[in-house]
N, C-alpha and C positions, 0 to 999 in steps of 0.2 A: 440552428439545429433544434429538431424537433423533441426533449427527452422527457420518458416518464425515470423515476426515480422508483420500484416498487419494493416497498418496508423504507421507511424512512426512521433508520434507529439511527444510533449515534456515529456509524458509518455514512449512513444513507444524509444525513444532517448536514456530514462534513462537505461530501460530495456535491450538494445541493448547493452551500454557501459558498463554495469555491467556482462553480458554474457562474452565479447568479453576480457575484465581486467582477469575476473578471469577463462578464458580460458575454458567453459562451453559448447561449441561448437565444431561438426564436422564441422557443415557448418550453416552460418546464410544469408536468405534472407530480406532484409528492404523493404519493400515499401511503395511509398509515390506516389502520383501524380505529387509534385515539387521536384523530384529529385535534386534540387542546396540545397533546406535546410536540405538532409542529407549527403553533400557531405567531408561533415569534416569521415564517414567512409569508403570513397573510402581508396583503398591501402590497407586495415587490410587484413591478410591473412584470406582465407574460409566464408571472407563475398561480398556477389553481394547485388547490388541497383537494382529496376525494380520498373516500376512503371504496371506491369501486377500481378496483386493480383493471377493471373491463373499461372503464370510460377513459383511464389513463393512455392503457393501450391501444385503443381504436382514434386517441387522439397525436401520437408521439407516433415518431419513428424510429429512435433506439432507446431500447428498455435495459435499463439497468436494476438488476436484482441483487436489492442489498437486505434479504430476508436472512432469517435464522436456517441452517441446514435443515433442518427438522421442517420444516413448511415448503420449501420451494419446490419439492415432486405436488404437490396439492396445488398451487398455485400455477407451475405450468400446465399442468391441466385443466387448470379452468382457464387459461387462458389461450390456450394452446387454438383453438378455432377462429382466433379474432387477429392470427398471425398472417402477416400477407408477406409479399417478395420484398416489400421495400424494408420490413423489419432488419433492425440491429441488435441480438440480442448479448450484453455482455452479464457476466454472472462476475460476483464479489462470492460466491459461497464457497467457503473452503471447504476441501476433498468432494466437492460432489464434480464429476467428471465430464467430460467434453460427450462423452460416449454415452452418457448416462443423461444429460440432455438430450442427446438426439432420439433415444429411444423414447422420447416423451413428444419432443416437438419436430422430430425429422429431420433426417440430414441434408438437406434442401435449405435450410436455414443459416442464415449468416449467424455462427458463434461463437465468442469469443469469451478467456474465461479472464478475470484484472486480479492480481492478489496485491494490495497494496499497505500501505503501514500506517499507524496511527498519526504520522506525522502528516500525513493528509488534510489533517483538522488546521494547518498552519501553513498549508499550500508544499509543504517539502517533500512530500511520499516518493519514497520508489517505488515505482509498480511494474510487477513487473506481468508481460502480456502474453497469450496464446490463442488459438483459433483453431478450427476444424478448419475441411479445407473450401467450405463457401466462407467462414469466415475471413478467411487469409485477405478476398478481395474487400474488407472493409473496414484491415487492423489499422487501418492510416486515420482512419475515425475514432478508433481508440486512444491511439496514439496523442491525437491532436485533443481526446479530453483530459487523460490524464497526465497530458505536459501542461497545463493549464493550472494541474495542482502538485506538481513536482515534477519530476521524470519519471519517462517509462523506460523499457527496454523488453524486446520480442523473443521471446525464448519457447523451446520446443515446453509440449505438456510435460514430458518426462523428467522438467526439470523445477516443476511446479512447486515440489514439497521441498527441496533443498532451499531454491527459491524464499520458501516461509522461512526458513533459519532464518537462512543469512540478513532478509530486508524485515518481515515481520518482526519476530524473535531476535533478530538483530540490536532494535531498537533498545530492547530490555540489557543488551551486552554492551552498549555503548552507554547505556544510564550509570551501569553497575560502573565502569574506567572513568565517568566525569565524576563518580560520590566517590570511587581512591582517589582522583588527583586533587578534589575537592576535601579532602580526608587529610592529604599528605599535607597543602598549602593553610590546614590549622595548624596543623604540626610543626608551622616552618612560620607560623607569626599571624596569620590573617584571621579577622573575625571572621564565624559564619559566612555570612551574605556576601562578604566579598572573596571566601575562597570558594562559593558556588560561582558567581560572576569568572572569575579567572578560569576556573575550570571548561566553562559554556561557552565565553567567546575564544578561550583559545582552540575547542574542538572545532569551531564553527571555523576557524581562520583555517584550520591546517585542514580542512575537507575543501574547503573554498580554494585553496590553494593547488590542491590537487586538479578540483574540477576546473578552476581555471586554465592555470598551466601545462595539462594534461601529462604531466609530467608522473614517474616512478615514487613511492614513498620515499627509497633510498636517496635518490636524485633531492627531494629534498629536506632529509635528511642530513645530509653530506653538506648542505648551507649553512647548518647550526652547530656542526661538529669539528674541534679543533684538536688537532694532536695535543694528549694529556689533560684536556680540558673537561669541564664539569658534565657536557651532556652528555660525552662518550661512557665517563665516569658511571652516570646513572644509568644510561641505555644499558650497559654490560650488567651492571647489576642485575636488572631487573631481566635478563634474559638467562643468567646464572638461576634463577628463583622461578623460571620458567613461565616468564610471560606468554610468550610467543604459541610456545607451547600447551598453555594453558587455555589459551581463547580455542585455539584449533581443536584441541579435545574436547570441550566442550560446545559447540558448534554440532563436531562429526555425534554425541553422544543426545545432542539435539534432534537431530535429524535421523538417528538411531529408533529413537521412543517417537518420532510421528511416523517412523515406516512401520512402526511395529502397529500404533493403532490402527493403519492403514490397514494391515491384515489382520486384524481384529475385527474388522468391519467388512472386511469381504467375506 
């Protein structure tokens, strides 16, 4: 595959490293305006720096735009005339819309929009995808990049900003449940460092678990739970105290204040 990468900040970076590790590329162009801050991938074979967004694009065949919101209407424009039929363009910019590209670069254009999560930097992201409807014939290209750095999954635009909750924003909600249970397990005897460790590989085992087995929470659940016993003991507590119900509120109150800036900004 042919990509340019254009704005290569610390999205654009992850993106770039996780390409270039898992060998994903014919040829990758980065660019940045401060070519020193992505000078850590001079030397990798089949990747060039420039800081000409125009020589990236007339070289690559899908462009991925990992610019600041605030820049990317200037930048398709200027690049908007060096687009041909074989372009792939995927955009990383949050809220700026499928619709709102095309009245910049036509809806003739393969487009798709990626919103993925910081765990990207560590190959884990969910990301999750959408397309206009030239894009549609060429989300399987999407697809096949950012399963390379975690999973995707193709979901209508309409579901783009929930989308940010739950996998963006998510991230920050699953931080906060590893530093209580990380919190709890000083409480109960461990120093520090090891009740962060307990906490991280047991999150990472029961998500693993899932995505292995594809199996229901409850399902398993119901493997670690004995009549009278100390899990159910805890589980019940903590849903008396309004676990359950406290991520959910908080979630829907998420996603509350980014529809509102939504319409702030229309």
């Amino acid at each position: 595959m042919k990509i340019a990468i254009i704005g290569t900040g610390n999205l654009g970076k992850s993106i770039a490293k996780g390409l270039v590790t898992t060998n994903a590329i014919t040829t990758l162009w980065l660019t940045k305006r401060n070519l020193e801050s992505i000078s850590d991938f001079e030397g990798y074979k089949n990747v060039s720096l420039t800081s000409d967004n125009l020589e990236a694009v007339q070289k690559s065949d899908i462009l991925i735009l990992a610019v600041q919101p605030s820049h990317l209407e200037s930048i398709l424009n200027d690049i908007k005339l060096s687009l041909t039929e074989r372009h792939i363009i995927i955009s990383t910019v949050t809220g700026f819309s499928i619709a709102k590209i095309e009245a910049i670069v036509g809806q003739e254009q393969f487009i798709i929009r990626a919103m993925p999560n910081t765990a990207i930097a560590v190959g884990k992201s969910m990301t999750c995808l959408c397309s206009n409807g030239q894009g549609s014939k060429r989300i399987k290209v999407a697809e096949a990049i950012f399963n390379r750095l975690g999973h995707s999954l193709v979901i209508p635009e309409t579901q783009m900003q929930a989308a940010t909750v739950v996998c963006a924003s998510g991230i920050a909600f699953w931080m906060r449940l590893i530093r209580a249970s990380t919190q709890a397990a000083i409480q109960l005897g461990f120093d520090a460092k090891e009740a962060q460790e307990l906490a991280m590989y047991t999150s990472e085992g029961a998500a693993s678990l899932l995505i292995q087995n594809k199996k229901h929470p409850e399902e398993e659940i119901d493997r670690v739970t004995t009549p009278k016993g100390c899990t159910i003991e805890g589980l019940n507590e903590m849903e008396h105290k309004g676990l359950s119900s406290s991520l959910i509120q908080g979630m829907v109150a998420s996603f509350n204040k980014i529809s509102n800036i939504k319409k702030e900004q229309i």
